[in-house]
Backbone as CSV, one residue per row, in Angstrom:
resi,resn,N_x,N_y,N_z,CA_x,CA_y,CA_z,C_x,C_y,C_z
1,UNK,0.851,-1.173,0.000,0.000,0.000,0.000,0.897,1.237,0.000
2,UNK,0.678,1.991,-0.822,1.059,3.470,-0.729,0.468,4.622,0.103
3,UNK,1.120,5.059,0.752,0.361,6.207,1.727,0.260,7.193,1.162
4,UNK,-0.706,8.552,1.726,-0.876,9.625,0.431,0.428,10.636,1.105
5,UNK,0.354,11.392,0.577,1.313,12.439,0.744,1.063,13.178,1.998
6,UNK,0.222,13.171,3.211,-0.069,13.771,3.933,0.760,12.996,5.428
7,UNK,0.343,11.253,5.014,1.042,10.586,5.720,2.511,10.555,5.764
8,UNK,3.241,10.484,4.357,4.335,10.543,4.088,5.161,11.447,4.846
9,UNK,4.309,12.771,4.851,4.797,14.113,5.492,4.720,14.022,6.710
10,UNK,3.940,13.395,7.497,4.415,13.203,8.891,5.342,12.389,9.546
11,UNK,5.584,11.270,8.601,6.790,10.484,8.643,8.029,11.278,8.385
12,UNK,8.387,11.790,7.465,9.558,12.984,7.232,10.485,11.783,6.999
13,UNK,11.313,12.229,7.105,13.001,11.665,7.296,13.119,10.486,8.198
14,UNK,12.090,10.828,9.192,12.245,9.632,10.518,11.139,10.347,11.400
15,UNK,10.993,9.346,11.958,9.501,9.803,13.395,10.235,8.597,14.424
16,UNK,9.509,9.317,15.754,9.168,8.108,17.161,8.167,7.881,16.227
17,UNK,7.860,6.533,16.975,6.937,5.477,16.601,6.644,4.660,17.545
18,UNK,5.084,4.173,17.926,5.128,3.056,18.851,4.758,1.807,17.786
19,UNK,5.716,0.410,18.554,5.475,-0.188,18.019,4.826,-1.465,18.268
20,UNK,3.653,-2.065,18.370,2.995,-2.914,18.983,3.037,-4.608,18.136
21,UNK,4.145,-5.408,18.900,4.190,-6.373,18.779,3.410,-7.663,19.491
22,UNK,3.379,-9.346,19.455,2.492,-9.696,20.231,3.547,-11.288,21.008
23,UNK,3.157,-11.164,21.985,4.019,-11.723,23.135,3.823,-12.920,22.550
24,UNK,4.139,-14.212,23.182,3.940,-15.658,23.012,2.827,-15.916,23.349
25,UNK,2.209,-15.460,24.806,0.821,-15.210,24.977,-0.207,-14.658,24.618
26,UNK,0.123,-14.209,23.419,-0.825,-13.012,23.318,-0.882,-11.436,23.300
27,UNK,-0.602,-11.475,24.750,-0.631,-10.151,25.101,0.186,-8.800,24.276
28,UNK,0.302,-7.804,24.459,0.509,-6.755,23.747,2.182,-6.533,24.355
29,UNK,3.228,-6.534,23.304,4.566,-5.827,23.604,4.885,-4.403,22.708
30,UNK,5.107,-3.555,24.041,4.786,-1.691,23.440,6.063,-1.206,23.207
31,UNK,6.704,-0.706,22.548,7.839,-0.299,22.086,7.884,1.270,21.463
32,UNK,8.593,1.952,21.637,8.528,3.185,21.378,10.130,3.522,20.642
33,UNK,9.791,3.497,19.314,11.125,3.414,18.404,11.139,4.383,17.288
34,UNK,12.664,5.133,16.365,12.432,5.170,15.258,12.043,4.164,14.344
35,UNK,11.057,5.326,13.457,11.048,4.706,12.555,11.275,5.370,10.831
36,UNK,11.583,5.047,9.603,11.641,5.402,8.705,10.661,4.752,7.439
37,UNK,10.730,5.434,6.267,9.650,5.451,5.389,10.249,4.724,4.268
38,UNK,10.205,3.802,3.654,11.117,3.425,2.055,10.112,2.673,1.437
39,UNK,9.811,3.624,0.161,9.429,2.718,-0.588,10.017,1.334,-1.682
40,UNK,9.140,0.783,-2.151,9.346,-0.722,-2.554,8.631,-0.325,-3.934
41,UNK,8.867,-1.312,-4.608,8.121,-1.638,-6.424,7.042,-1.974,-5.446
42,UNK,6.066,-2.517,-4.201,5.061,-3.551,-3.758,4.288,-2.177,-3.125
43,UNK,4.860,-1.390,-2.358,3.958,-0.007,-2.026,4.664,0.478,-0.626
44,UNK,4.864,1.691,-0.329,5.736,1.717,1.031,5.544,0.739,2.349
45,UNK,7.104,0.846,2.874,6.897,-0.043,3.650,7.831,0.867,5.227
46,UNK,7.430,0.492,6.379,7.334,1.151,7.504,9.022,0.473,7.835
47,UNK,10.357,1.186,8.492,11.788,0.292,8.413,12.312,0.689,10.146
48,UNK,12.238,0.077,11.094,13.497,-0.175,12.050,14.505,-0.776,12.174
49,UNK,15.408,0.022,12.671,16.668,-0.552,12.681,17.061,-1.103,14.563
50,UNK,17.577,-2.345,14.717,18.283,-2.892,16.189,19.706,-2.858,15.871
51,UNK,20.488,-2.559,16.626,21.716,-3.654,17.028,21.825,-4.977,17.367
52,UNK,21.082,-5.651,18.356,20.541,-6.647,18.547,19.520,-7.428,18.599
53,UNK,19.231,-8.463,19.083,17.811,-8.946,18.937,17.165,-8.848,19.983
54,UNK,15.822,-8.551,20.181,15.211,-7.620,21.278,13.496,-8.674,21.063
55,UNK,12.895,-8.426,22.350,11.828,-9.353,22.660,10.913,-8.962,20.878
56,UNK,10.751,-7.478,21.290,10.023,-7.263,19.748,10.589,-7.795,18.162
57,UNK,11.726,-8.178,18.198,12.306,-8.457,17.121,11.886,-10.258,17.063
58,UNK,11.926,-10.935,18.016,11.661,-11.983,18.513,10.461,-12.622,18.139
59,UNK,9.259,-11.404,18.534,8.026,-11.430,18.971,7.415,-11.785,17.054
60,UNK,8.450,-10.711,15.980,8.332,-10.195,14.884,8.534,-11.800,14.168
61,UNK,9.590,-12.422,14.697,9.911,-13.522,13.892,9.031,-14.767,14.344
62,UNK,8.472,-14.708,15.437,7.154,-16.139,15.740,5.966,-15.574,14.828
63,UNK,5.165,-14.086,14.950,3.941,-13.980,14.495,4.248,-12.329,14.185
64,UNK,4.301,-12.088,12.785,4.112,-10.559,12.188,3.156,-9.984,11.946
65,UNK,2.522,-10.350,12.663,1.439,-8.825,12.787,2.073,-8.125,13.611
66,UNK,1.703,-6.576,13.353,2.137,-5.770,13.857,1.328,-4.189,14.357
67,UNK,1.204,-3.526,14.974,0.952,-1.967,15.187,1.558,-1.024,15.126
68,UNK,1.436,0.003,14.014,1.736,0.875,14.616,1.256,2.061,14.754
69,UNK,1.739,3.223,15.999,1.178,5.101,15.777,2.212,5.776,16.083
70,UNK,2.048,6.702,15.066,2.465,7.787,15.041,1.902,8.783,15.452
71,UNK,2.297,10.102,16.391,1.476,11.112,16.965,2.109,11.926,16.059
72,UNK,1.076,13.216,15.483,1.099,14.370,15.040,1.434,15.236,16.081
73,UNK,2.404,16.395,15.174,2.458,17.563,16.024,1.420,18.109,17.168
74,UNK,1.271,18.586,18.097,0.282,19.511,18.957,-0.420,20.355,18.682
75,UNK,-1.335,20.557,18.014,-2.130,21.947,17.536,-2.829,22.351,19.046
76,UNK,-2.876,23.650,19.228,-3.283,24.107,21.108,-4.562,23.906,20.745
77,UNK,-5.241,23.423,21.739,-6.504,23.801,21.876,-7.590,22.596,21.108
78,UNK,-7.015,21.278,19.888,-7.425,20.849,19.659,-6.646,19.866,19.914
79,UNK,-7.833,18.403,19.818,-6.947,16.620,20.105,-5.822,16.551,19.000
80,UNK,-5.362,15.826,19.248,-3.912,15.882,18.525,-3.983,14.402,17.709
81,UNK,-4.075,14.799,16.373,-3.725,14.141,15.275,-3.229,12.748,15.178
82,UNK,-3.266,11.653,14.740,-2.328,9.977,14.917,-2.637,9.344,13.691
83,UNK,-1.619,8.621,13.197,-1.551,7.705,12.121,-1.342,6.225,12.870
84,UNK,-2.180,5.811,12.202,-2.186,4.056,12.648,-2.198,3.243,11.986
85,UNK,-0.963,2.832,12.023,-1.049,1.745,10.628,-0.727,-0.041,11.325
86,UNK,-1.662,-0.762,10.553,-1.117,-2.259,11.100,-0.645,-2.702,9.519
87,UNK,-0.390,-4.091,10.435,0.547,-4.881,8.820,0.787,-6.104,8.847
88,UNK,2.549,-6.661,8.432,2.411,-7.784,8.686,4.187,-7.303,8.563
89,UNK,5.112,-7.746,9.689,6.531,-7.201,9.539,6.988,-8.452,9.501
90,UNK,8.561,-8.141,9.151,9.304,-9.398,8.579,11.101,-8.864,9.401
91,UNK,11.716,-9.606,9.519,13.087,-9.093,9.785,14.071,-9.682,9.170
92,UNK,15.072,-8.521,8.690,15.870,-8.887,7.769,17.215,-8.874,8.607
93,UNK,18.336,-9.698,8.357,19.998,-9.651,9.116,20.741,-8.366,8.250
94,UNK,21.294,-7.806,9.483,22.276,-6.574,8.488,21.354,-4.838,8.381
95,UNK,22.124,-3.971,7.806,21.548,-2.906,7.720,21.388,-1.605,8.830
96,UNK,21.320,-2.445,9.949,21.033,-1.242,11.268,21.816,-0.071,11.086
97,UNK,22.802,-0.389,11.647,23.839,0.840,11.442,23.357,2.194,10.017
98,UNK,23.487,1.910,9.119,23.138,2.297,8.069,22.269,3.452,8.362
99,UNK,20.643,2.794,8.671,19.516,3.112,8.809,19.880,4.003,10.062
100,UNK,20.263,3.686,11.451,20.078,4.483,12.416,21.149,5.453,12.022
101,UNK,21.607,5.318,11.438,22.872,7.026,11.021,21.801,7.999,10.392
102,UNK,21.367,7.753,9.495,20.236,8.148,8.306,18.613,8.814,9.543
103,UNK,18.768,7.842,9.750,17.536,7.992,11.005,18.308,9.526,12.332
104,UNK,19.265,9.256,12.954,20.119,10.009,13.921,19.977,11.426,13.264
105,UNK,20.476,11.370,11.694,20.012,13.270,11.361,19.268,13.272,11.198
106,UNK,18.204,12.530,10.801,16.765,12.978,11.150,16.367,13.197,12.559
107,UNK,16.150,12.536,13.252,15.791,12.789,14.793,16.638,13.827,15.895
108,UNK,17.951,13.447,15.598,19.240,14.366,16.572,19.300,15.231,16.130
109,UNK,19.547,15.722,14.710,20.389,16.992,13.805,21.286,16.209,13.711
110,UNK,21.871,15.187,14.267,23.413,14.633,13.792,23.695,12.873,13.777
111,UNK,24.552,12.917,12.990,24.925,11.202,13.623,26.555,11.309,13.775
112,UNK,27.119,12.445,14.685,28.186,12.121,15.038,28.696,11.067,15.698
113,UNK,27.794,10.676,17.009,28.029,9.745,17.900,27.221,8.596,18.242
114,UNK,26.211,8.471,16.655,25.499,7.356,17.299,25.225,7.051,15.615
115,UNK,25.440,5.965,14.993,25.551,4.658,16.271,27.340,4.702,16.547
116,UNK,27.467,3.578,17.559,28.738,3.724,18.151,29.586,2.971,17.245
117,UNK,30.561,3.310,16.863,31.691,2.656,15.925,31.484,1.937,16.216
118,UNK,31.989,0.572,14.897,32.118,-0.430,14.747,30.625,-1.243,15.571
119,UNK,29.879,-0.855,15.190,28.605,-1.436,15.431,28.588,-2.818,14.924
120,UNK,27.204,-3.690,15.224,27.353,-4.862,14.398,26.054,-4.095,13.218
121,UNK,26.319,-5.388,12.536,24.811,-5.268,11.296,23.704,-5.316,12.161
122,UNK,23.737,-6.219,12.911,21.992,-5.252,13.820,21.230,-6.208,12.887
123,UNK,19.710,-6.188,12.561,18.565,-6.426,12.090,17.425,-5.429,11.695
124,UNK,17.338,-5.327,10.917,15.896,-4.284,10.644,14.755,-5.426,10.611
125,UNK,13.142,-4.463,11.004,12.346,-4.594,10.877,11.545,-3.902,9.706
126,UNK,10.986,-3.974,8.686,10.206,-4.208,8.133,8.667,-4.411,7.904
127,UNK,7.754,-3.216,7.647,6.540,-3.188,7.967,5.683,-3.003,6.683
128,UNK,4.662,-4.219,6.244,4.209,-3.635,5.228,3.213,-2.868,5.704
129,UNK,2.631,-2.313,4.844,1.410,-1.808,5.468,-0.315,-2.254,4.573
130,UNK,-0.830,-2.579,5.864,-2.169,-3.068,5.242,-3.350,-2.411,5.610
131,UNK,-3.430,-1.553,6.555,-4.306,-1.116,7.113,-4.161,0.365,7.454
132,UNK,-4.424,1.672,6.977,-4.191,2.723,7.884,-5.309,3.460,7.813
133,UNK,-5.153,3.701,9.405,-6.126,4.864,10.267,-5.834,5.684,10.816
134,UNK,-6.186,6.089,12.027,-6.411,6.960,13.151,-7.235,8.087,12.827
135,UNK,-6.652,9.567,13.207,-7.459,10.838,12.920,-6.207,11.707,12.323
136,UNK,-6.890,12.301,11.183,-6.103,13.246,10.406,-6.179,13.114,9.121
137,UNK,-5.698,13.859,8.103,-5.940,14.101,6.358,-5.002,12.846,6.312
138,UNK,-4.654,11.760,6.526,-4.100,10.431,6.418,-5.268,9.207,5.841
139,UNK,-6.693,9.843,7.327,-7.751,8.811,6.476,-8.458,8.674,5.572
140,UNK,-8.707,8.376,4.895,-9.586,8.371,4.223,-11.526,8.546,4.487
């Protein structure tokens, strides 16, 4: 799926992101991460980057479904804006570093000091997107 240009624009360069993965039980694992935007020939797709492997990365490789929101800026005085997209994520070996440098000037202003030399390849996550909602010129 392709997002329209309104969504795109709140993504920017990089956003926080929560990211809602699902435990062995079931239950809900909440994560609060960058995230970045790349499109594909198949339709954009939602990209985190780890260093290591982490319960959510874990959670990603038993069962990919996935959540996620994004909060819009603050407008005073009115509820504040969210993109919600679910999907189905996948994780790929390699890449982190890369992505969180790319991601770091987006979010920091810089990637002088992060990520830390000689990092490993890390793992990205991978989000298609199948579903988007919340409130804002995003829904339809």
């Amino acid at each position: 799926m392709k997002l329209n240009d309104a969504a795109r624009d709140l993504i920017g360069a990089g956003t926080d992101a929560v990211l809602v993965t699902l435990n062995p039980d079931g239950s809900p694992q909440v994560s609060t991460i960058w995230m970045a935007l790349e499109s594909t020939p198949d339709g954009d797709e939602l990209v985190a980057a780890h260093l290591s492997e982490y319960r959510k990365t874990r959670n990603v490789r038993r069962d990919p479904r996935v959540a996620v929101t994004i909060l819009a800026k603050e407008r005073p005085g009115q509820l504040r804006d969210y993109l919600s997209i679910t999907g189905t994520a996948r994780i790929e070996e390699g890449g982190a570093p890369e992505l969180l440098k790319r991601l770091a000037r987006a979010m920091l202003g810089s990637d002088e000091h992060f990520p830390p030399p000689n990092a490993p390849a890390g793992l990205l996550t991978r989000v298609r997107i199948e579903k988007v909602g919340g409130s804002g010129p995003w829904v339809s």
